[in-house]
C-alpha positions as CSV (number, residue, x, y, z in Angstrom):
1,X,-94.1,35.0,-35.7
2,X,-93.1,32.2,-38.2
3,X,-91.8,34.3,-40.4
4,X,-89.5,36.2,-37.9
5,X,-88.5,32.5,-36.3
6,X,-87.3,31.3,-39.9
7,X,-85.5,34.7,-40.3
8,X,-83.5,33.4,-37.3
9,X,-83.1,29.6,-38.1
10,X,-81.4,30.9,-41.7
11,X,-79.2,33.8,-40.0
12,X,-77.8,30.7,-37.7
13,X,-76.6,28.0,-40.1
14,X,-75.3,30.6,-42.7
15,X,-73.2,31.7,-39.4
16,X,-72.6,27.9,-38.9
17,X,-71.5,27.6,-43.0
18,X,-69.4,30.7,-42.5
19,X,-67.6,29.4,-39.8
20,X,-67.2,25.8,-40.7
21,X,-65.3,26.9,-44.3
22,X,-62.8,29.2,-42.0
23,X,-59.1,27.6,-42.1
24,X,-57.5,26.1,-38.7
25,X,-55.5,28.7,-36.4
26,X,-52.5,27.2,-35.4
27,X,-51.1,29.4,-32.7
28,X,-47.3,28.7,-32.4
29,X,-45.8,27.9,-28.9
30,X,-42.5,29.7,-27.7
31,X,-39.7,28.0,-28.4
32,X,-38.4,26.8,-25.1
33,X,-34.6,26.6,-23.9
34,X,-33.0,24.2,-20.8
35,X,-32.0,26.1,-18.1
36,X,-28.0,27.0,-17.7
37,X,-26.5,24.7,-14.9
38,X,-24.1,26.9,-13.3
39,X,-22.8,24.5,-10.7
40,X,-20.7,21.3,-11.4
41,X,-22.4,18.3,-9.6
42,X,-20.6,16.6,-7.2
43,X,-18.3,13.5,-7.7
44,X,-20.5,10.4,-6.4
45,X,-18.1,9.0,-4.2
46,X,-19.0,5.2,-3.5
47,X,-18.2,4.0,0.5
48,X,-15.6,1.1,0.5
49,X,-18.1,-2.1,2.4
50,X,-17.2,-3.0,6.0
51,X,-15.4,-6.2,6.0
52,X,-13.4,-7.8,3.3
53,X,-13.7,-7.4,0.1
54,X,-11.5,-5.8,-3.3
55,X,-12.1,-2.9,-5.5
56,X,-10.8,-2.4,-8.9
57,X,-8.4,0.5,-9.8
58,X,-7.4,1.5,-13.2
59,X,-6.8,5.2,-13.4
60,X,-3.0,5.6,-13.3
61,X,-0.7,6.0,-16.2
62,X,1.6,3.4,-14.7
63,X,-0.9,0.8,-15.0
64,X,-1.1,1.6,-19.1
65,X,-4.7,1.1,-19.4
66,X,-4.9,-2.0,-17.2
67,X,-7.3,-2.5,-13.7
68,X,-5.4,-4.3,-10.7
69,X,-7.8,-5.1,-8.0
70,X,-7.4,-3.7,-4.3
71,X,-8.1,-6.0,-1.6
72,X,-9.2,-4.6,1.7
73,X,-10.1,-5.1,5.2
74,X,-12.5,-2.6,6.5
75,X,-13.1,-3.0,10.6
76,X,-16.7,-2.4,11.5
77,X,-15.5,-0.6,14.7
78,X,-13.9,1.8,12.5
79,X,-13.5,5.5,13.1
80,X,-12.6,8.3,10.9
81,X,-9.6,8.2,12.3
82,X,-8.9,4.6,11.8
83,X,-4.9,4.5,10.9
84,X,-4.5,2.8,7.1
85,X,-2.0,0.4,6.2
86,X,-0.7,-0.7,3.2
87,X,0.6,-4.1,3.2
88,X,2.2,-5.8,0.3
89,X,2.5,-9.2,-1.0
90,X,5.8,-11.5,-1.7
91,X,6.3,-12.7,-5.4
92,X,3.4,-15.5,-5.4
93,X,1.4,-12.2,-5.7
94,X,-1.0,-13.3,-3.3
95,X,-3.2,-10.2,-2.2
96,X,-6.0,-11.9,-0.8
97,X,-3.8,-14.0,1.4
98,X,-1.6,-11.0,2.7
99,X,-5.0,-9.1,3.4
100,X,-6.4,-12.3,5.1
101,X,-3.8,-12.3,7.1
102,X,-4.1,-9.2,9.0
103,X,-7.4,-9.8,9.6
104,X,-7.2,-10.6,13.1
105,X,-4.8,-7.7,13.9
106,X,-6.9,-5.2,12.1
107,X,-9.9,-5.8,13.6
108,X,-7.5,-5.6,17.2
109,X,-5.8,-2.2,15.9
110,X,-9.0,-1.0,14.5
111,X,-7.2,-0.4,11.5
112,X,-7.9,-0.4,8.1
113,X,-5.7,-2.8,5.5
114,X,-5.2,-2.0,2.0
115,X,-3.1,-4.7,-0.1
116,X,-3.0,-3.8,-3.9
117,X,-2.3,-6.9,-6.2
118,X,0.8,-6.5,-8.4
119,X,-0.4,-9.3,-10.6
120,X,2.2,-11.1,-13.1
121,X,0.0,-9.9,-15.9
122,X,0.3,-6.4,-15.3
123,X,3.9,-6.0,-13.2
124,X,5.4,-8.8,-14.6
125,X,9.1,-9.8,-13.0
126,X,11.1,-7.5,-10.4
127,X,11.7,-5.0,-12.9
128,X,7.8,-4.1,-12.8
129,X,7.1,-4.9,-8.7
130,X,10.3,-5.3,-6.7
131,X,11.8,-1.9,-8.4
132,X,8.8,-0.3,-8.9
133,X,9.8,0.2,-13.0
134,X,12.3,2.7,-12.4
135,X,14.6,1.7,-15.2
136,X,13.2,-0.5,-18.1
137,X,16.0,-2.7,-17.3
138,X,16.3,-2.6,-13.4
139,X,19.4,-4.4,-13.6
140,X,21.0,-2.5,-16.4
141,X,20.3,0.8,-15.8
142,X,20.7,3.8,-18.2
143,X,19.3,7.2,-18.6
144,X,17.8,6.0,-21.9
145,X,16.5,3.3,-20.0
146,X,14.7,5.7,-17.0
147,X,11.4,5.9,-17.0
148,X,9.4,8.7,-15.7
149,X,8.5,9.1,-12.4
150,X,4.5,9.1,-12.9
151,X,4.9,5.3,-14.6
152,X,6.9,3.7,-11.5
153,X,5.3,1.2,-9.6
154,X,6.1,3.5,-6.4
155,X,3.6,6.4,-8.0
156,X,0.1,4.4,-7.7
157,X,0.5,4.6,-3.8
158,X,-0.4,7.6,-2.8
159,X,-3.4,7.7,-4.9
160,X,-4.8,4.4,-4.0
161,X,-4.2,6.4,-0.2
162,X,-6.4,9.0,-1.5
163,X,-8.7,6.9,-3.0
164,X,-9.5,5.2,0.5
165,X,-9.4,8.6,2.6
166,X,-12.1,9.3,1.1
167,X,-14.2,6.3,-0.1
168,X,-13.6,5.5,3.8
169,X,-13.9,9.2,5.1
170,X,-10.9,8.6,7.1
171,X,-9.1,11.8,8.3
172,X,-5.0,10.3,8.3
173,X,-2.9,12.3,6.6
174,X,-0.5,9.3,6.6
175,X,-0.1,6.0,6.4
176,X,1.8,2.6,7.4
177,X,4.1,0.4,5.7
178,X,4.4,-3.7,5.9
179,X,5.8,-5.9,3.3
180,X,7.5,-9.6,3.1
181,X,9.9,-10.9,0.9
182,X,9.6,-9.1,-2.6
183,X,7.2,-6.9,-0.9
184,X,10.1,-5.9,1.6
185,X,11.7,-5.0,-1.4
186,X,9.3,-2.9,-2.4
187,X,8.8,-1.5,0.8
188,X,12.2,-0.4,1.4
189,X,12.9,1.3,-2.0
190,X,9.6,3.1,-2.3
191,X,10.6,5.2,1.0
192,X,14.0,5.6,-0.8
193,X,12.3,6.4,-4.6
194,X,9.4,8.4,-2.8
195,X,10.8,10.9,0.0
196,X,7.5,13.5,-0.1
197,X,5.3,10.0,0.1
198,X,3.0,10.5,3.4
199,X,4.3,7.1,5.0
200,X,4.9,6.9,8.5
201,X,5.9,3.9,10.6
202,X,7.6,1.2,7.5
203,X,8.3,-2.8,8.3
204,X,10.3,-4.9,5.5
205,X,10.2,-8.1,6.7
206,X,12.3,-10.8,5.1
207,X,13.6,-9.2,1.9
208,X,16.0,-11.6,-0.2
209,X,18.2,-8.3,-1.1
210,X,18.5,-4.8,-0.7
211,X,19.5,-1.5,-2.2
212,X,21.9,-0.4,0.2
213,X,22.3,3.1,0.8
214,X,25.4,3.3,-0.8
215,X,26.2,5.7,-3.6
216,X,29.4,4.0,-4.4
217,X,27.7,0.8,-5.7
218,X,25.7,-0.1,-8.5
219,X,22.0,0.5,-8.9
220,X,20.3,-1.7,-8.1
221,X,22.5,-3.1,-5.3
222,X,23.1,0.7,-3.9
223,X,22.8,4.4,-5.3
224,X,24.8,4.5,-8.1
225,X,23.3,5.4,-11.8
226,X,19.9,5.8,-10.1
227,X,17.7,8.7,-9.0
228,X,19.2,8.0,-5.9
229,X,22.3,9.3,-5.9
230,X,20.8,12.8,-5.5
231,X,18.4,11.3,-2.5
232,X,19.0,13.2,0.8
233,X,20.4,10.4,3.1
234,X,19.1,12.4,6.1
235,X,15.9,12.1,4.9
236,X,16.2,8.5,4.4
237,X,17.9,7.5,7.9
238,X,15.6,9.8,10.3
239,X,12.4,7.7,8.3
240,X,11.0,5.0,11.2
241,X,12.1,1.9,8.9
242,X,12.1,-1.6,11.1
243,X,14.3,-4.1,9.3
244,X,12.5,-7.1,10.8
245,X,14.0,-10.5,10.0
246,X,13.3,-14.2,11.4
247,X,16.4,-15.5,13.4
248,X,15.1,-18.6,11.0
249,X,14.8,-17.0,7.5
250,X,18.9,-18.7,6.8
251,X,18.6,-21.0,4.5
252,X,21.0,-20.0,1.5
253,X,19.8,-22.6,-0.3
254,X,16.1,-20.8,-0.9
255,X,14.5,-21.1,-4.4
256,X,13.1,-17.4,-4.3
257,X,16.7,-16.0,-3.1
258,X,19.2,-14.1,-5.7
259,X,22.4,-15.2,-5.6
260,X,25.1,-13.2,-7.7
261,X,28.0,-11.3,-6.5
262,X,26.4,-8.4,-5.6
263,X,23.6,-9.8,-3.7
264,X,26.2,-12.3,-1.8
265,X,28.4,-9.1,-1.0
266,X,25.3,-8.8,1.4
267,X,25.4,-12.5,2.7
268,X,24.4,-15.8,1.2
269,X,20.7,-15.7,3.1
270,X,18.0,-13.2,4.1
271,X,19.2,-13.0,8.4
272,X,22.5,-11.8,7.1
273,X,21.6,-9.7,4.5
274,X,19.2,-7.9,6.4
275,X,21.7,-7.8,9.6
276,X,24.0,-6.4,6.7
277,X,21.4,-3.4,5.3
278,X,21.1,-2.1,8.9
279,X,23.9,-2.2,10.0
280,X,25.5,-0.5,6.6
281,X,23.1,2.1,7.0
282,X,23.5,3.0,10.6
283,X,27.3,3.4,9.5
284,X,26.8,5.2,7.5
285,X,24.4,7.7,9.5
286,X,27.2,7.7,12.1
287,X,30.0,9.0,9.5
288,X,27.6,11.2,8.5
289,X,26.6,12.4,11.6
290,X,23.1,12.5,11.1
291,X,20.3,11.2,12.9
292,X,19.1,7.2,12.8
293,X,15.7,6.1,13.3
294,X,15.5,2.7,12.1
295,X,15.4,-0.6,13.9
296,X,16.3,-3.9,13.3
297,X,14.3,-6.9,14.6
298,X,15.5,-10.1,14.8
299,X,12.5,-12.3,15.6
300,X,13.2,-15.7,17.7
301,X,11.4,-18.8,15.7
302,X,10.7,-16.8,12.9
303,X,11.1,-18.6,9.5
304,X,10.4,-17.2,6.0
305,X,6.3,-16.8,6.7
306,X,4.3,-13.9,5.3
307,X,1.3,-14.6,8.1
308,X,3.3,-14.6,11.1
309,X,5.8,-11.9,9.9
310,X,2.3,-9.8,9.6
311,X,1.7,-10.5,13.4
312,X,4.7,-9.4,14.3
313,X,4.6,-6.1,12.3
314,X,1.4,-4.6,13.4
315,X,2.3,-4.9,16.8
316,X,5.6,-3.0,15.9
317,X,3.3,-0.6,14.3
318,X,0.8,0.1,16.8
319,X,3.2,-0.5,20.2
């Protein structure tokens, strides 16, 4: 029996030696791939705040690389069907204070307020704001000196409008128009620059000067050496345009009002002028014999003030 149990105890550790001098298996593991994403993910669309409050925008070739900020007013009785207005500032360039000032009336109209800032920095002079870079020279102009379309001033509109459609989930498919002073100017040439543009209802309030629709004079006084001369005047004069203008706004004297030749042939201070680019256009409609939407409103009291013009526009807008 001892012999046959030490026959045992040696068969087990040479099996122990045998094994302990064998080399390491590795066994290799598959070589494993990602899986192939089919879909494209979804754009992460980020809601605009209720209240007031500014975003920054920079992806437009006519702002060359630059951000402008957006300032808002965002009701918090709002709808999806909320109607959107853009208002625009005079040339202190004073976003925050235009949007401030239609507070009140938003939150009345239930409407949401969009006001981008054309700051000095990055639209500096009229040549950048008040005629939306058209020309490099606004008051020379030359074909050399056109620019194209998707660098005017007019073009970041309609995508800031898309922009709040859907950071808002608003359903318009258009828009309303207010501006004062330089931002009349605006105002009244982008509906001339930007016929297809999904404006509706458009208030210039208190502009110093025009482009009168005209294509006998001078760009940019009228038509003439512009784009404009091949705008459809119908199109133009059967727009909703309100030429609203304080009985007040006279003083020919104003620091902020051009005075030249041109600008005088329109009258020597904003009541006139504006009394001037109406009635000029409704003339000119008449001759033409083609159908006249627009308006103008002479408001009683009125001077040359951005906050009460506002007042008075919304409720043009939404009456």
């Amino acid at each position: 029996m001892i012999l046959r149990a030490w026959r045992y105890l040696l068969f087990f550790s040479f099996t122990l030696i045998i094994i302990s001098c064998e080399k390491e298996v590795v066994v290799p593991i598959p070589e494993t791939k990602p899986p192939v994403i089919t879909e494209t993910p979804q754009e992460v669309i980020e809601p605009l705040k209720e209240g007031s409050f500014y975003f920054d925008f920079s992806d437009h070739k006519a702002l060359n690389g630059k951000t402008m900020q957006v300032h808002y007013h965002f009701p918090y009785n709002h709808t999806d069907d909320s109607p959107i207005v853009f208002a625009f500032h005079g040339a202190a360039r004073n976003a925050k204070g235009m949007r401030d000032s239609w507070i009140n009336k938003a939150n009345e109209y239930n409407c949401i307020v969009v006001v981008p800032h054309f700051s000095n920095e990055n639209f500096p002079g009229g040549d950048k704001y008040n005629l939306g870079n058209v020309f490099e020279d606004g008051d020379n102009p030359n074909s050399n000196g056109l620019n194209p379309e998707d660098e005017w001033t007019y073009s970041i509109i309609e995508e800031i409008f898309d922009i709040v459609r859907k950071r808002t989930n608003n359903t318009n498919e258009k828009y309303h128009i207010f501006g004062h002073s330089a931002g009349a100017q605006f105002a009244h040439r982008f509906v001339m620059f930007k016929p297809n543009a999904r404006y509706d209802k458009v208030v210039a309030a208190g502009a110093g000067w025009y482009t009168v629709a005209d294509k006998s004079i001078r760009f940019p006084y009228g038509f003439k050496n512009s784009p404009l001369e091949d705008r459809s005047l119908s199109h133009l004069f059967s727009a909703r345009i309100y030429v609203q203008i304080g009985e007040l706004d006279n003083n020919p004297n104003s620091t902020s009002i051009r005075r030249n030749s041109y600008a005088d042939a329109q009258g020597i201070h904003r009541l006139d002028r504006a009394v001037h680019f109406f009635d000029q256009a409704q003339n000119s409609a008449s001759n033409l014999s083609m159908p006249f939407n627009w308006e103008l409103v002479r408001v009683e009291g009125l001077k040359h003030s951005s906050s009460e013009a506002s007042i008075v526009a919304a409720d043009l807008i939404f009456n």
